[in-house]
C-alpha positions as CSV (number, residue, x, y, z in Angstrom):
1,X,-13.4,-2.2,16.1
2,X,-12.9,1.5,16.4
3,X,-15.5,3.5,19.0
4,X,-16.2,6.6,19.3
5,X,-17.7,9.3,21.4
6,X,-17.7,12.0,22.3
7,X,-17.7,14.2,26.1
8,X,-18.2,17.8,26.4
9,X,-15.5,19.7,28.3
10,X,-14.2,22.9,27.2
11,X,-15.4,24.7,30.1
12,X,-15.5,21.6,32.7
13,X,-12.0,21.8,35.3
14,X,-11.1,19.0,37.7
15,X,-9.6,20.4,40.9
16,X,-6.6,18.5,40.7
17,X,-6.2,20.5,37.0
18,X,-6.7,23.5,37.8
19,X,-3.7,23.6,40.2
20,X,-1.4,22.0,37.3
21,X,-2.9,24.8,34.5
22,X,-3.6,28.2,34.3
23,X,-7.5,28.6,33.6
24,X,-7.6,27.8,29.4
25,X,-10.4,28.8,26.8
26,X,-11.7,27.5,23.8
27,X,-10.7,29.5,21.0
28,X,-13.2,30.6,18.2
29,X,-11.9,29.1,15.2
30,X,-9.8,26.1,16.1
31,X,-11.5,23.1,14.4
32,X,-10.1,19.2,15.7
33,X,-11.3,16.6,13.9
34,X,-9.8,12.9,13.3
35,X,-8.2,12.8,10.2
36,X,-10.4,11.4,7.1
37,X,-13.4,12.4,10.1
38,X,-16.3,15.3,9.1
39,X,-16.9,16.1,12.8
40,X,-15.2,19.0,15.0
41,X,-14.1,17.4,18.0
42,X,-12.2,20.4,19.7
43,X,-13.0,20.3,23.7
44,X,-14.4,17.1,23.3
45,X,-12.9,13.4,23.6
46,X,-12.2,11.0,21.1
47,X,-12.3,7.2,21.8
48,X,-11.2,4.2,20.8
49,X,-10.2,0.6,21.0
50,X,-6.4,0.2,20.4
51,X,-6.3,-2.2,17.7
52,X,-3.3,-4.3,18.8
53,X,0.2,-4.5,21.2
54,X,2.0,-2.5,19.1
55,X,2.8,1.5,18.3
56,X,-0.2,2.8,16.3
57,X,-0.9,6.4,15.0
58,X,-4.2,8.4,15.9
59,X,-4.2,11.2,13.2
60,X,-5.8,15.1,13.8
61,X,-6.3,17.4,11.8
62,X,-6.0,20.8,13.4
63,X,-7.6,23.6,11.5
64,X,-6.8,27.7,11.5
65,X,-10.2,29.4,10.8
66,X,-9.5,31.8,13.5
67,X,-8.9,34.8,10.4
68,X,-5.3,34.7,11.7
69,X,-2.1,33.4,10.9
70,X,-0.7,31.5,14.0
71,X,2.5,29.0,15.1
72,X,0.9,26.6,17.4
73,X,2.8,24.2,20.1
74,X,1.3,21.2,21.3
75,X,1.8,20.5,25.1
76,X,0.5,16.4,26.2
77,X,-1.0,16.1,29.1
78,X,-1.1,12.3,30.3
79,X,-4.2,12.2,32.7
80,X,-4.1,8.4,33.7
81,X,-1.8,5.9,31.6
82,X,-1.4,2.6,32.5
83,X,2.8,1.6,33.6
84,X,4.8,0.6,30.8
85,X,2.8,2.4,27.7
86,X,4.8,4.8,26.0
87,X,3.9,7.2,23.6
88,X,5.0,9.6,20.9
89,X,4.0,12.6,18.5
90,X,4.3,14.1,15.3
91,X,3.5,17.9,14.5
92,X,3.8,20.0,11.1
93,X,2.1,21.9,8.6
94,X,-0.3,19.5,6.2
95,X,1.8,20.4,3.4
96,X,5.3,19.0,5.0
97,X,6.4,15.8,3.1
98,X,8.0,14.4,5.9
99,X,4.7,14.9,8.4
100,X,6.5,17.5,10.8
101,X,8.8,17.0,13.5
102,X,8.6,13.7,15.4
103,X,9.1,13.5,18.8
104,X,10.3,10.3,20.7
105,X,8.2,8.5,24.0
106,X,11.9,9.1,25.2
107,X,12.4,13.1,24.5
108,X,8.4,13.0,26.0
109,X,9.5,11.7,29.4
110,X,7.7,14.9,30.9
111,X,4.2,15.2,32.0
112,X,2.7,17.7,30.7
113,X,5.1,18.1,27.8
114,X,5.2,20.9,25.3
115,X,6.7,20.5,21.2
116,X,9.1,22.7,20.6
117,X,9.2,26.4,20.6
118,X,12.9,26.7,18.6
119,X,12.2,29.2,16.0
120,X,14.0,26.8,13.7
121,X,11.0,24.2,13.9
122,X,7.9,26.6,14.3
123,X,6.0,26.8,11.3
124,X,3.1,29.2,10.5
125,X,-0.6,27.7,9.8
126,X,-2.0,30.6,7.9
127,X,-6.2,31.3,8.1
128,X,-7.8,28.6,6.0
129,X,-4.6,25.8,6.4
130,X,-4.0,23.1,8.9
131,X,-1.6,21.1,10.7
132,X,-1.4,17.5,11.4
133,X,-1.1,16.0,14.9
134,X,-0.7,12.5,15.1
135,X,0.2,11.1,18.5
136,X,2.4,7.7,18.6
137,X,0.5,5.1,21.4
138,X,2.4,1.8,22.5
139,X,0.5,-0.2,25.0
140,X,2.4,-2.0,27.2
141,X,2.2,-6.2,25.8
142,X,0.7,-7.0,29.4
143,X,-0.7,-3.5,30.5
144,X,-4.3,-3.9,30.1
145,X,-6.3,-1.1,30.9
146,X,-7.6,2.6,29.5
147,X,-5.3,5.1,28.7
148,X,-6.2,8.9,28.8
149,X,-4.4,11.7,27.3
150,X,-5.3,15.4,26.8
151,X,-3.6,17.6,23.8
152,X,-3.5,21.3,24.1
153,X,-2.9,23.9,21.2
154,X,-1.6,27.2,21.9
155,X,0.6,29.7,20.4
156,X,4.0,29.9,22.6
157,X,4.1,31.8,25.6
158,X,-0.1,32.4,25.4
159,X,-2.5,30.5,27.6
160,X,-4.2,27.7,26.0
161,X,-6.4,28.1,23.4
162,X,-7.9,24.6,22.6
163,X,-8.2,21.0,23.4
164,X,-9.0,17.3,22.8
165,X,-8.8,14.3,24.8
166,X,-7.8,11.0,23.4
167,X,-9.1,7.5,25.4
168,X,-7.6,4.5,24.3
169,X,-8.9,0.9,25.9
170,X,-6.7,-2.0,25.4
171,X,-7.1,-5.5,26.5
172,X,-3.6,-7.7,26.8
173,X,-5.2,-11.0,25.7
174,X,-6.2,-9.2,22.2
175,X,-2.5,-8.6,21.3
176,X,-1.3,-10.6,18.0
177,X,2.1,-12.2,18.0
178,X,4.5,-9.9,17.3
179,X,6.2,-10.7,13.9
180,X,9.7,-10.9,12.7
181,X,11.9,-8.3,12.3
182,X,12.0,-6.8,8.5
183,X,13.5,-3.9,6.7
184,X,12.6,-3.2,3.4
185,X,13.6,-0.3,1.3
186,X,12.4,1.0,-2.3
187,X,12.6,1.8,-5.0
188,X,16.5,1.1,-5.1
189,X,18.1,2.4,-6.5
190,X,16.0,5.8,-6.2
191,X,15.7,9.4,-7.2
192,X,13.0,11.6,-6.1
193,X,12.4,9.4,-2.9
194,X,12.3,6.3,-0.8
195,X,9.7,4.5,1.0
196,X,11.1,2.8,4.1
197,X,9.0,0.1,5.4
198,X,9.6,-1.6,9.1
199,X,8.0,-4.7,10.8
200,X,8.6,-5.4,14.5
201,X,10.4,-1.9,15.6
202,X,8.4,0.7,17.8
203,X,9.6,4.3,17.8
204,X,12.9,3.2,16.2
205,X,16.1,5.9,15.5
206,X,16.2,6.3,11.6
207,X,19.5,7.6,10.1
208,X,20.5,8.1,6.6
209,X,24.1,8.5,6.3
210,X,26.8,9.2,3.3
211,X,29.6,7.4,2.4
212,X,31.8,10.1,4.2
213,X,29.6,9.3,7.1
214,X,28.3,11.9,7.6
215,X,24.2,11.8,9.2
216,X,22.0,13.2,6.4
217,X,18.9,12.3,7.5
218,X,17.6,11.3,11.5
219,X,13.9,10.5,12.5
220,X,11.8,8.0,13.9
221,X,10.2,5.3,12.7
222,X,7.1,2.6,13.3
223,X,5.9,1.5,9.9
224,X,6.3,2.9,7.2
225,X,8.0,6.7,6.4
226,X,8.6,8.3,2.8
227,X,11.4,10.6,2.5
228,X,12.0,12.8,-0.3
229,X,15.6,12.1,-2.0
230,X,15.3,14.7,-4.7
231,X,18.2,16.8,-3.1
232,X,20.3,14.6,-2.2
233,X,23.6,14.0,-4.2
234,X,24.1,10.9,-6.3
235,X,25.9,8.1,-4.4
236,X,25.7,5.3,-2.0
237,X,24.0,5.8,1.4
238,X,23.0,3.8,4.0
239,X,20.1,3.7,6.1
240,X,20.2,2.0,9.7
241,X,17.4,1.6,12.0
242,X,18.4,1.1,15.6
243,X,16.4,0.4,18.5
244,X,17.4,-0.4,22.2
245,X,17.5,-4.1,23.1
246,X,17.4,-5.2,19.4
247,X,20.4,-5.7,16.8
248,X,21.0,-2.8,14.3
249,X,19.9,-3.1,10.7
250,X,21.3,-1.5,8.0
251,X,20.9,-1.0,4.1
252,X,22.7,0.1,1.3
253,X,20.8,2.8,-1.3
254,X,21.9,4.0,-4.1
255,X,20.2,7.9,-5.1
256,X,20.8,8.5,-8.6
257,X,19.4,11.7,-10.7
């Protein structure tokens, strides 16, 4: 059961804030909403039931109607998070195939923590486009409790511009049993792409690498992720998915054009 609702505070400051932050304001023309969702949400909080023990995606939709072109960061804030939960995000342009950068709970180990400002993984939202935010959340199997996190958009080296809050209330004795371990990869062999689908990893290093062994492709993955093989060469590859504590799995794809 999802629930929602909403609390206003774009120009409401906790004490204990205002020492970590410079003074922020809501910019004209940033519009938040959850993706598939018709409401603007900027400044305000977004809550929900998590639906389970494992990683699950909360998707945004960030959009430029501020009649300029800008390259946003986003810096998480984690306000009160229960021990053990981890959590991880994904930022890019609504029209990149693989969903943006993806950032690990791992490379997210500070608090607040800001995406990266390397030119080489900026990207421009024009007036009229959007980007997509979609933060990562894994509860911890026997943390129960409410989880609150706070996601700021700003152009680098400016003060904030906007906000939303994210709430997430888990109960322990809710979680399903974790199923098995499963890889599954098609189609295969492929051309234009390959949909990788995953049961049982959380947040999981995701390599594609050549027969010369050399790394083509690295990411994360919980779920499921498409990636465009259009440009790669024909040949074997192989894809492994490795997380800590757990055995490596690997398969063998064949790209042909």
């Amino acid at each position: 059961m999802l629930i929602v609702r909403y609390t206003y505070m774009k120009f409401t400051f906790l004490t204990f804030f205002a020492i970590l932050f410079s003074a922020s304001f809501a910019q004209n023309g940033i519009i938040i909403k959850i993706e598939g969702g018709s409401d603007d949400i900027s400044g305000l909080t977004h809550t929900m039931t998590a639906p389970g023990s494992t990683v699950f995606d909360v998707p945004f939709i960030i959009e430029n109607q501020t009649g300029q072109s800008h390259q946003w960061v986003v810096t998480r804030y984690k306000i009160n998070v229960p021990t053990g939960w981890a959590d991880g995000l994904c930022w890019g342009h609504s029209t990149d195939p693989f969903g943006g950068t993806c950032y690990s709970s791992s490379q997210m180990s500070a608090n607040p923590w800001t995406s990266s400002t390397n030119p080489n993984l900026l990207f421009t939202i024009d007036n009229g486009e959007y980007g997509k935010m979609k933060p990562q959340i894994n509860p911890a199997d026997d943390a129960s409790g409410q989880a609150h996190y706070r996601y700021y958009i700003s152009d680098p080296g400016s003060g904030y511009s906007d906000s939303v809050d994210l709430i997430i209330d888990y109960t322990a004795s809710l979680k399903p049993v974790k199923d098995e371990v499963s890889v599954s990869i098609v189609p295969n062999p492929a051309s234009d792409y390959i949909s990788i689908s995953t049961n049982g990893f959380e947040n999981a290093s995701l390599k594609i690498i050549d027969i010369l062994g050399n790394t083509v492709y690295k990411d994360v993955i919980s779920g499921t992720k498409t990636i465009l093989t259009s440009n790669y060469k024909t040949g074997v590859y192989f894809v492994t998915i490795d997380q800590p504590g757990m055995k490596p799995v690997s398969r063998k794809i064949v790209i042909r054009h």
